[in-house]
Backbone as XML, in Angstrom:
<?xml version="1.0"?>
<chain id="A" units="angstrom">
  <residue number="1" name="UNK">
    <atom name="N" x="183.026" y="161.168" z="276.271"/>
    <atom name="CA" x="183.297" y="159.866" z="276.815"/>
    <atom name="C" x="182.021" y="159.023" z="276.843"/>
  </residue>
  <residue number="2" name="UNK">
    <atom name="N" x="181.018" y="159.910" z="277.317"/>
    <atom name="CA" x="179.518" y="158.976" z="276.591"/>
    <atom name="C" x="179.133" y="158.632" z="275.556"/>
  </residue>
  <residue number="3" name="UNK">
    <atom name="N" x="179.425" y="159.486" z="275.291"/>
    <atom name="CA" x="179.004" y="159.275" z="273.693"/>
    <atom name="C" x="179.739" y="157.833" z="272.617"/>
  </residue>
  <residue number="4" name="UNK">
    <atom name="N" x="181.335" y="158.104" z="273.363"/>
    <atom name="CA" x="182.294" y="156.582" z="272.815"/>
    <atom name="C" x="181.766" y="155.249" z="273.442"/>
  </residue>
  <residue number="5" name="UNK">
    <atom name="N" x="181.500" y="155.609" z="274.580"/>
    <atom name="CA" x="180.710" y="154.533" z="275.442"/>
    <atom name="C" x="179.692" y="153.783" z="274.360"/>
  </residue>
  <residue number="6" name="UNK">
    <atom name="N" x="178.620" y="154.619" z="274.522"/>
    <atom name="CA" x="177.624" y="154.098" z="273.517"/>
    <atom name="C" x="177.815" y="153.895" z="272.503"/>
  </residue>
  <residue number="7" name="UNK">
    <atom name="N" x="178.683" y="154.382" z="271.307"/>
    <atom name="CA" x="178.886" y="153.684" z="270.357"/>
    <atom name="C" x="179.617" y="152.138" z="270.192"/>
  </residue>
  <residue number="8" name="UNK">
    <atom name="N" x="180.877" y="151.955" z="271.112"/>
    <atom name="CA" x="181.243" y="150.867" z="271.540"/>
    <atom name="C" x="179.409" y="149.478" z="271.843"/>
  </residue>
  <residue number="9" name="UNK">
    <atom name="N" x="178.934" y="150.164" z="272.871"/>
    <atom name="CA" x="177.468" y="149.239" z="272.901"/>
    <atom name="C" x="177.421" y="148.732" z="272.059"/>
  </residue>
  <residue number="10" name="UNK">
    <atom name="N" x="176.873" y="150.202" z="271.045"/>
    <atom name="CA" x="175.688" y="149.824" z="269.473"/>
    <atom name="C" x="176.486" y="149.103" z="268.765"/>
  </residue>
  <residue number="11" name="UNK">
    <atom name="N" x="177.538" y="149.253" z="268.501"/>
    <atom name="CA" x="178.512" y="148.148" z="267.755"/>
    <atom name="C" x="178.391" y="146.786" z="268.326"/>
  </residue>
  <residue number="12" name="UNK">
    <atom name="N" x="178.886" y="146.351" z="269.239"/>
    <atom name="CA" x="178.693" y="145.264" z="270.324"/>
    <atom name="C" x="177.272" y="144.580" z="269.677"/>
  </residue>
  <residue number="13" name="UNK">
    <atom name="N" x="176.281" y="145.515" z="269.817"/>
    <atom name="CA" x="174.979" y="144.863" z="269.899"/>
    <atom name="C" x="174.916" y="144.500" z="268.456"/>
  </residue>
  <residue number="14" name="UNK">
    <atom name="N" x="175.384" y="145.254" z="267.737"/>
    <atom name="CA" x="174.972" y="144.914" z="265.811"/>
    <atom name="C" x="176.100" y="143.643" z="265.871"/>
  </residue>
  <residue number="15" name="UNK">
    <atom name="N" x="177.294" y="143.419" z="266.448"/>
    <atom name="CA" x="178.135" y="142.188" z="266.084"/>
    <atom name="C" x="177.169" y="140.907" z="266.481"/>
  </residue>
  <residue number="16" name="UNK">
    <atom name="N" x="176.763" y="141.226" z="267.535"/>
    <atom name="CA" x="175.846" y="139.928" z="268.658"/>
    <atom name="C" x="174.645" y="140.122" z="267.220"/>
  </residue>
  <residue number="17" name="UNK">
    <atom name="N" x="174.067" y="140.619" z="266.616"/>
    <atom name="CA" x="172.875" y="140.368" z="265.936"/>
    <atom name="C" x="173.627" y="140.090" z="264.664"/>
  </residue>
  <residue number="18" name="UNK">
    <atom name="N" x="174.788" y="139.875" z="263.943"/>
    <atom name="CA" x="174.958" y="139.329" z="262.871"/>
    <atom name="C" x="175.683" y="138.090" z="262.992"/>
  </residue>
  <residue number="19" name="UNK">
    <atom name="N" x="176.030" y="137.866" z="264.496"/>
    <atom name="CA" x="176.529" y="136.807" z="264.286"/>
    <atom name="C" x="175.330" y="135.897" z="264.802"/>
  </residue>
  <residue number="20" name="UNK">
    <atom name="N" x="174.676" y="135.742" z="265.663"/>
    <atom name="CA" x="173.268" y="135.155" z="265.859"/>
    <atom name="C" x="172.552" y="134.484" z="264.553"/>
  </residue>
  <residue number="21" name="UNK">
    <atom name="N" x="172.368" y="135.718" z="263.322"/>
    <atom name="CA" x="172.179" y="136.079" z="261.920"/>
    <atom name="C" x="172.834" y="134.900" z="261.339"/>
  </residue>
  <residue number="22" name="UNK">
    <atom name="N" x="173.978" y="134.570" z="261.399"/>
    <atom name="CA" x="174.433" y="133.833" z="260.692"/>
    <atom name="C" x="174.569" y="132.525" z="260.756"/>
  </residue>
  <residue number="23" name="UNK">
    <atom name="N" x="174.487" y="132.161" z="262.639"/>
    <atom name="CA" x="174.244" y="131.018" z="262.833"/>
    <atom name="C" x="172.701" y="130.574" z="262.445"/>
  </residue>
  <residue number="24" name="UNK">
    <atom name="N" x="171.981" y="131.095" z="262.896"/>
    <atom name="CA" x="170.711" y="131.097" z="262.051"/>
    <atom name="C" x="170.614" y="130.562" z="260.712"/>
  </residue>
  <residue number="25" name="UNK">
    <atom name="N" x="171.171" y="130.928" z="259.869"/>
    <atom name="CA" x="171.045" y="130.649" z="258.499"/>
    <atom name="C" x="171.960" y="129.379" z="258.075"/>
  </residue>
  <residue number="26" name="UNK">
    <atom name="N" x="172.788" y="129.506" z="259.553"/>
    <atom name="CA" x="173.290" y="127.725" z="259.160"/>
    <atom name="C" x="172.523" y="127.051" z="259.034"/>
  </residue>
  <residue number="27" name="UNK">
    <atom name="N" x="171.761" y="127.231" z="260.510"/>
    <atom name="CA" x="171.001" y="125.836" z="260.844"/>
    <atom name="C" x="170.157" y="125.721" z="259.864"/>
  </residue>
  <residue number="28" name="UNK">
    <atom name="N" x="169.419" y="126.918" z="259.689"/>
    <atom name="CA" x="168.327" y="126.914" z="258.266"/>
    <atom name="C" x="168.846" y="126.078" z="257.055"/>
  </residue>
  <residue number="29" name="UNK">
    <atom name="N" x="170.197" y="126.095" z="256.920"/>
    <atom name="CA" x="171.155" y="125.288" z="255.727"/>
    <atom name="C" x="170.755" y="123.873" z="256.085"/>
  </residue>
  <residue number="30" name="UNK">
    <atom name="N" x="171.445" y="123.820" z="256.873"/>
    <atom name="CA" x="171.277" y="122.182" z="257.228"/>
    <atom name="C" x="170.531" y="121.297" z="257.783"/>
  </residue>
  <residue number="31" name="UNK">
    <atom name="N" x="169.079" y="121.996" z="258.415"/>
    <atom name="CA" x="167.763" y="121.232" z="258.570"/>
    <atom name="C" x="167.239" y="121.292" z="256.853"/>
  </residue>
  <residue number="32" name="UNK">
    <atom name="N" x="167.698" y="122.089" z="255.509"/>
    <atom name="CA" x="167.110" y="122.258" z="254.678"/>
    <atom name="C" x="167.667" y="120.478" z="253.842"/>
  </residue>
  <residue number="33" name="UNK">
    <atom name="N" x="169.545" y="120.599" z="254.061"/>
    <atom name="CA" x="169.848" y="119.571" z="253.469"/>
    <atom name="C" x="169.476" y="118.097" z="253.837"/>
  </residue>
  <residue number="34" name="UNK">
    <atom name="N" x="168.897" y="118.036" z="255.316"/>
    <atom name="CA" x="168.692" y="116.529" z="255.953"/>
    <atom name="C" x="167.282" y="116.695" z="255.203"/>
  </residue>
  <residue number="35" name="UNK">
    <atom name="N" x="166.299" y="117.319" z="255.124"/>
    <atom name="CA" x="165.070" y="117.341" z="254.828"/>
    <atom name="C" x="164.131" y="117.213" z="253.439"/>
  </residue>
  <residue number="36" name="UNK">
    <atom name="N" x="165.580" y="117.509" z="252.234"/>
    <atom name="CA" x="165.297" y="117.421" z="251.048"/>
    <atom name="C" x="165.700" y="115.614" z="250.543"/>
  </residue>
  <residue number="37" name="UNK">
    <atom name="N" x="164.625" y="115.114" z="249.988"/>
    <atom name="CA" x="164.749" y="114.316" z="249.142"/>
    <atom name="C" x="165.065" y="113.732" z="248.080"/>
  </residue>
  <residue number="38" name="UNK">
    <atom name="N" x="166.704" y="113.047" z="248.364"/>
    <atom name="CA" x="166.771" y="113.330" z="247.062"/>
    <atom name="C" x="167.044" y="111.517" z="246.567"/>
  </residue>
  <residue number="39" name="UNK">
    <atom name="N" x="166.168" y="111.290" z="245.708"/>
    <atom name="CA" x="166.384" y="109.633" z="245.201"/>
    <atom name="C" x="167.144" y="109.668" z="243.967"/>
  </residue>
  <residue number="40" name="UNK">
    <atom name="N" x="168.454" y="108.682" z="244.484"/>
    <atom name="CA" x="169.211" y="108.119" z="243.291"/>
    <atom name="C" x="168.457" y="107.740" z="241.875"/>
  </residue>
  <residue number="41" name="UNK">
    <atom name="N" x="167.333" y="107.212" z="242.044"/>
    <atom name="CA" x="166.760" y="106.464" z="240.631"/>
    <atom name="C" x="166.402" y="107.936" z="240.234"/>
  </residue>
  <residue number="42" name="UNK">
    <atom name="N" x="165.892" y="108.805" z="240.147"/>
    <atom name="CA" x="165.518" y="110.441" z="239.520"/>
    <atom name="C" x="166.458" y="110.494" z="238.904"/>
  </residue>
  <residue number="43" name="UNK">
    <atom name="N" x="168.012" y="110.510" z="239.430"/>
    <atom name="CA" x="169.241" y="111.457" z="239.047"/>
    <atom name="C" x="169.736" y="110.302" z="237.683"/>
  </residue>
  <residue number="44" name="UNK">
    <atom name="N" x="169.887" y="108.692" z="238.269"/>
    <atom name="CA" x="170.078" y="108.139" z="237.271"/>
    <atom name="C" x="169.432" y="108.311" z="235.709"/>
  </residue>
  <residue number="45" name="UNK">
    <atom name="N" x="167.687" y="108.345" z="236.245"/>
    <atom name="CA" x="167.120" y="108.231" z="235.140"/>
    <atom name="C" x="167.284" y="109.250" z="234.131"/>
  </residue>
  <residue number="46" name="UNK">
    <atom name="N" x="167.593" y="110.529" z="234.969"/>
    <atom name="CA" x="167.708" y="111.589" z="234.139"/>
    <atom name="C" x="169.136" y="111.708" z="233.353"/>
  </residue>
  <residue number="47" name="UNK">
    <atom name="N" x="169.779" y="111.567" z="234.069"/>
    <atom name="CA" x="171.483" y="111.571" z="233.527"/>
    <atom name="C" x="170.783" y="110.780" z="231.918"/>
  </residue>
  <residue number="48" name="UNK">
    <atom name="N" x="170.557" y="109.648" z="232.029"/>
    <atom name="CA" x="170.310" y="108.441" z="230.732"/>
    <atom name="C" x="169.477" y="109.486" z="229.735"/>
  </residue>
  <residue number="49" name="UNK">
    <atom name="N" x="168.451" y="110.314" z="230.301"/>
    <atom name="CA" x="167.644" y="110.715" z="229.075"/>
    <atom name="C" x="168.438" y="112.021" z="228.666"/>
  </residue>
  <residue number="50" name="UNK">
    <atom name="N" x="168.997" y="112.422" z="229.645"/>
    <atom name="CA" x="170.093" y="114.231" z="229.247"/>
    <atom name="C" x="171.039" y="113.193" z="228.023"/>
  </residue>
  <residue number="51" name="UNK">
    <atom name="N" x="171.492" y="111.910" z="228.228"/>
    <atom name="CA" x="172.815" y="111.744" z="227.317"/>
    <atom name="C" x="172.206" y="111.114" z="226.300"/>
  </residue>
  <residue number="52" name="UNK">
    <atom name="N" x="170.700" y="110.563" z="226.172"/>
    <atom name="CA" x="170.123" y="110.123" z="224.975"/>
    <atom name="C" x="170.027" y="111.808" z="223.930"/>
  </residue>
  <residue number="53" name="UNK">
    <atom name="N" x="169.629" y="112.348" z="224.502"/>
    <atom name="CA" x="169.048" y="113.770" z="223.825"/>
    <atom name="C" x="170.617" y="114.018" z="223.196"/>
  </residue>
  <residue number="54" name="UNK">
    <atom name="N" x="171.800" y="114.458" z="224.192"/>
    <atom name="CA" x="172.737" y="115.055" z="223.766"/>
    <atom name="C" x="173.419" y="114.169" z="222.594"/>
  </residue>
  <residue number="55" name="UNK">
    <atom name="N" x="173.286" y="112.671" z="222.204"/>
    <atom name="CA" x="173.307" y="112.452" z="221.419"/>
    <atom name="C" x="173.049" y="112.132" z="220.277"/>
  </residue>
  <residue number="56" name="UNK">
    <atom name="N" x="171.513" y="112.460" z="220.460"/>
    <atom name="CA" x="170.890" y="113.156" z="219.263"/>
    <atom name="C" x="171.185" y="114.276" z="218.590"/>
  </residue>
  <residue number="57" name="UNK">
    <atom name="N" x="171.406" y="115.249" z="219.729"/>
    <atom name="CA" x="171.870" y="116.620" z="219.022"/>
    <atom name="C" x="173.193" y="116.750" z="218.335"/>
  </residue>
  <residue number="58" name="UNK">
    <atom name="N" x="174.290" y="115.710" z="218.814"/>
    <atom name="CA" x="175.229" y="115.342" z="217.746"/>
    <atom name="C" x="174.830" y="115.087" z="216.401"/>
  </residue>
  <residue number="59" name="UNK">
    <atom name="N" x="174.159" y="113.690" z="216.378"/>
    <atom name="CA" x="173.658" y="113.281" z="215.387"/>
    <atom name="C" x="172.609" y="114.425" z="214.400"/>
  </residue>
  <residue number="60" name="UNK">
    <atom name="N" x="172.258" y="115.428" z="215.163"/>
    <atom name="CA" x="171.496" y="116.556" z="214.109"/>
    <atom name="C" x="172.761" y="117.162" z="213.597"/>
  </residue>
  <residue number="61" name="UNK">
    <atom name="N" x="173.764" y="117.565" z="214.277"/>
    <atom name="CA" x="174.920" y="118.041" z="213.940"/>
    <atom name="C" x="175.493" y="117.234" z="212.279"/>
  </residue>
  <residue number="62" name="UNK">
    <atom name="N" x="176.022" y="116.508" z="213.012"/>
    <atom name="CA" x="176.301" y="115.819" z="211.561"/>
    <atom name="C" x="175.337" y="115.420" z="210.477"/>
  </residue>
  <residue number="63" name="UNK">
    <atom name="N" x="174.633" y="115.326" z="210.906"/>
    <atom name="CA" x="173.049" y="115.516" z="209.453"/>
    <atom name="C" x="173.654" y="116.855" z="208.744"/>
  </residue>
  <residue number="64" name="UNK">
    <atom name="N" x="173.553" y="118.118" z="209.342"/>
    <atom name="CA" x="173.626" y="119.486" z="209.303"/>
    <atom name="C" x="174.973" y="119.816" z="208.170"/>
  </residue>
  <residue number="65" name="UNK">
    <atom name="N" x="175.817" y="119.352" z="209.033"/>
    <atom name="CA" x="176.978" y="119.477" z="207.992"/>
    <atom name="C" x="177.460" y="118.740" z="206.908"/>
  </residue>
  <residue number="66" name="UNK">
    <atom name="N" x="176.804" y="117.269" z="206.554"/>
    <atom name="CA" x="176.643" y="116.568" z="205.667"/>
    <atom name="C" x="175.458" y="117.035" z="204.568"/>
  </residue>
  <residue number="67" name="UNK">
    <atom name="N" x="174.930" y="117.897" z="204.898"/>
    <atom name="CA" x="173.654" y="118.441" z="203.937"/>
    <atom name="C" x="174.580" y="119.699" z="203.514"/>
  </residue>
  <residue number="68" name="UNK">
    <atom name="N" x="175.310" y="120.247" z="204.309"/>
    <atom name="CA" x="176.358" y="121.340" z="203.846"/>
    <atom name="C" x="176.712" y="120.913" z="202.532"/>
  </residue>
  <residue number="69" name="UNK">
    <atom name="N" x="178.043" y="119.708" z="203.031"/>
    <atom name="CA" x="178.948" y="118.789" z="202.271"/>
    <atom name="C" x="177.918" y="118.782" z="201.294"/>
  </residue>
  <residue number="70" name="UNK">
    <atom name="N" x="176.959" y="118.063" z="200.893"/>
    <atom name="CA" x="176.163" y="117.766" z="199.587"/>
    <atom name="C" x="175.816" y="119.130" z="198.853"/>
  </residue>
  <residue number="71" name="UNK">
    <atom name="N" x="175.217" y="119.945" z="199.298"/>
    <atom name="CA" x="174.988" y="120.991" z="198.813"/>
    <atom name="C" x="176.526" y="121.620" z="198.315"/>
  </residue>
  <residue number="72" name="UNK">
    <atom name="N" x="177.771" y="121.753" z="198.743"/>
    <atom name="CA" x="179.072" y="121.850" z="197.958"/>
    <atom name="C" x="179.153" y="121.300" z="196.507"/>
  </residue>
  <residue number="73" name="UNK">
    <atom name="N" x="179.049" y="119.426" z="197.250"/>
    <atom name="CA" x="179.064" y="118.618" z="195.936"/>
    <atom name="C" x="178.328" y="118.811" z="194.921"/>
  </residue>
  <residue number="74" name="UNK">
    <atom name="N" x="177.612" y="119.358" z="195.246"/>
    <atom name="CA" x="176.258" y="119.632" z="193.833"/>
    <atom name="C" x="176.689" y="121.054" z="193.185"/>
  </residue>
  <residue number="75" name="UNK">
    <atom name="N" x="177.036" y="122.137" z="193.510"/>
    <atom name="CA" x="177.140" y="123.095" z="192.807"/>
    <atom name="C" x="178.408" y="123.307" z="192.215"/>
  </residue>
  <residue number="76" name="UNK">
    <atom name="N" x="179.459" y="122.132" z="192.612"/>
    <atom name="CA" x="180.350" y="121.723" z="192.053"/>
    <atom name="C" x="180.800" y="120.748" z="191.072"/>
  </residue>
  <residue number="77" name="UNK">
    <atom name="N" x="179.911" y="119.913" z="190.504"/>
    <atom name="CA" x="179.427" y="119.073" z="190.132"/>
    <atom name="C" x="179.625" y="119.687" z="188.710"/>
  </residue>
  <residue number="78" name="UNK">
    <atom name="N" x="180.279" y="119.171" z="187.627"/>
    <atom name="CA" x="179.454" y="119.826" z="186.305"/>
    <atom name="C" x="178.147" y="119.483" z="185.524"/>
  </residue>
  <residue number="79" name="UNK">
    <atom name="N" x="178.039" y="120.088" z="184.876"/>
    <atom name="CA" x="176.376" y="119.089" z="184.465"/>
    <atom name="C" x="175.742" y="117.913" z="183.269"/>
  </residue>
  <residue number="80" name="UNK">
    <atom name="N" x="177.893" y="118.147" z="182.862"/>
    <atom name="CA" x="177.735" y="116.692" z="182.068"/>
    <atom name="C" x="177.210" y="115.190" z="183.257"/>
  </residue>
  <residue number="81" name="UNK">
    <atom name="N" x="177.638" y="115.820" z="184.234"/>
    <atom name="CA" x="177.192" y="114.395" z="185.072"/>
    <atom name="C" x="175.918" y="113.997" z="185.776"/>
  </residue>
  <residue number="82" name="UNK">
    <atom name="N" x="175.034" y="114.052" z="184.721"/>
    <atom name="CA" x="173.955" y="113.468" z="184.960"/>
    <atom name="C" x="173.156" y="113.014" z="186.674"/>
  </residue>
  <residue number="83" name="UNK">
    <atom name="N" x="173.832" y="111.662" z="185.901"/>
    <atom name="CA" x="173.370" y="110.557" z="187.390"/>
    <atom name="C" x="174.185" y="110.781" z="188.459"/>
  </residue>
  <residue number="84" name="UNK">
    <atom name="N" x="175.412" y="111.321" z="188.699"/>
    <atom name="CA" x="175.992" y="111.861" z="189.650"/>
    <atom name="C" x="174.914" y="112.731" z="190.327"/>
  </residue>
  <residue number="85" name="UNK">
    <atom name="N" x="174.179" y="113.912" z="189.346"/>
    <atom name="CA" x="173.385" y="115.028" z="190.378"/>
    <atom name="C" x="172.325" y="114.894" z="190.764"/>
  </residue>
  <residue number="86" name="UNK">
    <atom name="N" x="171.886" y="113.345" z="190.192"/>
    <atom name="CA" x="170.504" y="112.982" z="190.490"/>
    <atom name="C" x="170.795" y="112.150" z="191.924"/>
  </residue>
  <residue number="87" name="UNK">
    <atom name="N" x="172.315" y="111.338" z="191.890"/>
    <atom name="CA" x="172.372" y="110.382" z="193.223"/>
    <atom name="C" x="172.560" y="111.739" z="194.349"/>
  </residue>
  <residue number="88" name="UNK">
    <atom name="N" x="173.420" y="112.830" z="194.246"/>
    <atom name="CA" x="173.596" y="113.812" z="195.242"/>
    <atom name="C" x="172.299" y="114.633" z="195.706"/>
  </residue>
  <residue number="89" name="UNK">
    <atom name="N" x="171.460" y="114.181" z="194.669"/>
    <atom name="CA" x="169.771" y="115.006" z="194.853"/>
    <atom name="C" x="169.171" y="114.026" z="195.464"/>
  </residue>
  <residue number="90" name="UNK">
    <atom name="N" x="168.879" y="112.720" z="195.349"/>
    <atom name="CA" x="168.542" y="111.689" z="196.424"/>
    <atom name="C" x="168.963" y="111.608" z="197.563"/>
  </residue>
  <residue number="91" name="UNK">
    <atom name="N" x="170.311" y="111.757" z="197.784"/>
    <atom name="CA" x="171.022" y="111.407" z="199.092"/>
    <atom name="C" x="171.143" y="113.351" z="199.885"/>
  </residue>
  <residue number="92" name="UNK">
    <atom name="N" x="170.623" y="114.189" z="199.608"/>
    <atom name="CA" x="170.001" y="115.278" z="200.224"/>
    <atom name="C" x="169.062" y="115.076" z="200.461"/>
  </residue>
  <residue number="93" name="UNK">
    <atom name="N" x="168.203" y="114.263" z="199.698"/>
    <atom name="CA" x="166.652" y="114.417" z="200.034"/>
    <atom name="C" x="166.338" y="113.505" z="201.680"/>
  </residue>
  <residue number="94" name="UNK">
    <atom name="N" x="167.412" y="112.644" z="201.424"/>
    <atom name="CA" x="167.642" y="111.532" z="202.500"/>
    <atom name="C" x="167.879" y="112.485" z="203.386"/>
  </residue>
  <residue number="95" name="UNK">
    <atom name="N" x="168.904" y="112.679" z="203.410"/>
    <atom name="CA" x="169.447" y="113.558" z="205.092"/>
    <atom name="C" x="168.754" y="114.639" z="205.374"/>
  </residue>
  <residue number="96" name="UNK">
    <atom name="N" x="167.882" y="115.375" z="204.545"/>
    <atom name="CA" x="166.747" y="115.984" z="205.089"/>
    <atom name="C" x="165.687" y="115.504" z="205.967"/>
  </residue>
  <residue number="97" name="UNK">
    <atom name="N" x="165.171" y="114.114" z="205.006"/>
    <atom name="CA" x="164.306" y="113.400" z="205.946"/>
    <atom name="C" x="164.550" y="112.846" z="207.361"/>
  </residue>
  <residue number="98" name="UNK">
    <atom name="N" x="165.984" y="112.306" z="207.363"/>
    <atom name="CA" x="166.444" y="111.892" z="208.539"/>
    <atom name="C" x="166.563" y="112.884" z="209.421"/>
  </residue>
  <residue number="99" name="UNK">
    <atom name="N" x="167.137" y="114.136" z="208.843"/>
    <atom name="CA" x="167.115" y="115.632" z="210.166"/>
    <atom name="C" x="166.103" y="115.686" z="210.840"/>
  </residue>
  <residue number="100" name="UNK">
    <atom name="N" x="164.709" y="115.452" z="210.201"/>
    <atom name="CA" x="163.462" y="115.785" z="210.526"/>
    <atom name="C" x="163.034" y="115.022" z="211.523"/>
  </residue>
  <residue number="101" name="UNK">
    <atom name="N" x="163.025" y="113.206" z="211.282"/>
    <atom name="CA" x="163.082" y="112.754" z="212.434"/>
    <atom name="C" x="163.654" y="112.919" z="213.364"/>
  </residue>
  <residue number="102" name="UNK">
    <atom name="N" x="165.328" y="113.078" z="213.244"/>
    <atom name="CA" x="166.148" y="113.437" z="214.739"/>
    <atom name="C" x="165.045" y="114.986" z="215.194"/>
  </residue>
  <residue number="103" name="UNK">
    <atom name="N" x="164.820" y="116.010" z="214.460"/>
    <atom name="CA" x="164.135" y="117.152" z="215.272"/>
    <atom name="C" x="163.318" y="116.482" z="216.057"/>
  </residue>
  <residue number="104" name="UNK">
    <atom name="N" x="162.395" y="115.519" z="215.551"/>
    <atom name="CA" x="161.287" y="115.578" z="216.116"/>
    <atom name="C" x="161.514" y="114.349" z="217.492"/>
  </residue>
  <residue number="105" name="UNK">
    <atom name="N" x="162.817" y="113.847" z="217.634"/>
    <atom name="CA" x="162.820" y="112.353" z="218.306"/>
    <atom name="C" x="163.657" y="113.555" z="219.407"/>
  </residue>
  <residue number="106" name="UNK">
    <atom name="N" x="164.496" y="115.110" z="219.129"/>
    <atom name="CA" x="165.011" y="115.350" z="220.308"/>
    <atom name="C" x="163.391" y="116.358" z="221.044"/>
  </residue>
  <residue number="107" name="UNK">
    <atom name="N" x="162.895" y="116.865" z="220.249"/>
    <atom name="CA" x="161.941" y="117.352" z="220.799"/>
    <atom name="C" x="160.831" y="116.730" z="221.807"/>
  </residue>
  <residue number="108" name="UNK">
    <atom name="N" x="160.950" y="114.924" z="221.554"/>
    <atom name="CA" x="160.177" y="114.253" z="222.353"/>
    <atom name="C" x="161.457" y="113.975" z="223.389"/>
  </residue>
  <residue number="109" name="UNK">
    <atom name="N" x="162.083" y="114.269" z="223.343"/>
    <atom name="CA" x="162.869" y="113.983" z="224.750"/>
    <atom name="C" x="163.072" y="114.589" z="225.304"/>
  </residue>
  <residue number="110" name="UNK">
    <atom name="N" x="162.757" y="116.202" z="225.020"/>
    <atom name="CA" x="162.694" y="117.179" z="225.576"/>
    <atom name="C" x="161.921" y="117.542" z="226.189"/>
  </residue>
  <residue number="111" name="UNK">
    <atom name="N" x="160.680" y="117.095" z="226.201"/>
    <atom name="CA" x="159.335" y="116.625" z="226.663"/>
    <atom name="C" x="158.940" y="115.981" z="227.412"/>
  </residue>
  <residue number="112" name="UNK">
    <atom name="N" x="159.810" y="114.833" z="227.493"/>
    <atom name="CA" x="160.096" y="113.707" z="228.123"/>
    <atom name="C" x="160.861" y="114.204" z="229.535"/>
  </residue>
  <residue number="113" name="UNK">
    <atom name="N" x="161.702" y="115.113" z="229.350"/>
    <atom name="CA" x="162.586" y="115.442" z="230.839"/>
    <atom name="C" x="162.140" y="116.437" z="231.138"/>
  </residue>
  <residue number="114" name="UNK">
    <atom name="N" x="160.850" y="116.977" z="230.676"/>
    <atom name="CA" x="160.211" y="117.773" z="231.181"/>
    <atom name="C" x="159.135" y="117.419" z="232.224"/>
  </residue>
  <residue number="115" name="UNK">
    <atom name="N" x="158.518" y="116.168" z="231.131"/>
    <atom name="CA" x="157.359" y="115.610" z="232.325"/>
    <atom name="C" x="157.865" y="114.233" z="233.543"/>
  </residue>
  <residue number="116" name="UNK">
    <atom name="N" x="158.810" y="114.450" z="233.228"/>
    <atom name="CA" x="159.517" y="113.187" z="234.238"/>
    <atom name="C" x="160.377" y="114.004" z="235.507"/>
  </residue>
  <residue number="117" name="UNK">
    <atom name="N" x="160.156" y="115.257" z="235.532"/>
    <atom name="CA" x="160.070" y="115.986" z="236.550"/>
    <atom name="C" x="162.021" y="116.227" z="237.150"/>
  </residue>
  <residue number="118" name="UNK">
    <atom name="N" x="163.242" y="116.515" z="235.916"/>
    <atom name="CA" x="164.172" y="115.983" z="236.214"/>
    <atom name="C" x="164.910" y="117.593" z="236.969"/>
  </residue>
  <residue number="119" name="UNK">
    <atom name="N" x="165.301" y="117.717" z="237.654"/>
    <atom name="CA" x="165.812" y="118.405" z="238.338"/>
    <atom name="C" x="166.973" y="119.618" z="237.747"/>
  </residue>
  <residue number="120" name="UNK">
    <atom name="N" x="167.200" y="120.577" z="237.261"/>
    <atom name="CA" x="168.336" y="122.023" z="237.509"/>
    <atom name="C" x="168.332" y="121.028" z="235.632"/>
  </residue>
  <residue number="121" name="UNK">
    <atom name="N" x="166.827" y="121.229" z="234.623"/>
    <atom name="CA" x="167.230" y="121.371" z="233.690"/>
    <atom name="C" x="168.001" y="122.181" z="232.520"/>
  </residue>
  <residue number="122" name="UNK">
    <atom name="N" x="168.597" y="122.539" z="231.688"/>
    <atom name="CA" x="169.062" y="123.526" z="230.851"/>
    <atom name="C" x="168.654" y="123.001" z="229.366"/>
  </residue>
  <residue number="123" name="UNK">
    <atom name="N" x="167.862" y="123.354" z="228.619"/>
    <atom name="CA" x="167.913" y="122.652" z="227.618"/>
    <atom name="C" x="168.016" y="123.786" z="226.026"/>
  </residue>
</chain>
C-alpha cells in the first residue's frame, strides 16, 4: 500500500513537471513570435527576385529543348540541303549563346538572393 502510494506521487509529480514543461515552451513560442522582425519590404523584394530567377530557369528550359529540336532537325536533314544545314548550324549556334547568358544572368540572381539576405532560401 506504500509502495502504490508513492508511485501515485512520482507520477503526480512527473505530470506537474510536463505540464509546467509545456507551458513553458509556449510562452518561449510566443515571446519568440512578438520579438522577431519581420519587414514586409524583405518578403516583397524577395518574392520579385525568387520569380525573376524562376523565370529564367524556364527560359533555360526552353533554350534546352529547342537545341534538342535543332539537333533532331539536323541529323535529319539530308545533305542535298545545303543552306538548310548551314541556317540549322547558325540558329544552334544562337541558342547556345543565348543559354549561356541565361546561365550566367540566373547565376547572378542567385547571388543576388543570397547577398540580399532573403529568408528559408531553396535554390
Amino acid at each position: 500500500m506504500f509502495m502504490e502510494r508513492y508511485d501515485i506521487i512520482e507520477i503526480m509529480k512527473l505530470t506537474i513537471a510536463i505540464l509546467l514543461l509545456s507551458t513553458h515552451l509556449q510562452l518561449v513560442a510566443q515571446d519568440y513570435k512578438r520579438n522577431v522582425i519581420t519587414d514586409p519590404s524583405i518578403s516583397r523584394r524577395c518574392d520579385a527576385l525568387l520569380s525573376q530567377r524562376n523565370l529564367k530557369i524556364e527560359h533555360k528550359q526552353k533554350l534546352q529543348s529547342l537545341i534538342l529540336r535543332n539537333e533532331k532537325l539536323q541529323s535529319i536533314t539530308p545533305p542535298a540541303k545545303i543552306t538548310l544545314k548551314k541556317k540549322l548550324t547558325r540558329n544552334k549556334a544562337g541558342l547556345k549563346h543565348e543559354l549561356q547568358l541565361t546561365l550566367l544572368k540566373i547565376k547572378n540572381q542567385e547571388e543576388n538572393l543570397i547577398r540580399k539576405g532573403c529568408p528559408g532560401i531553396n535554390l
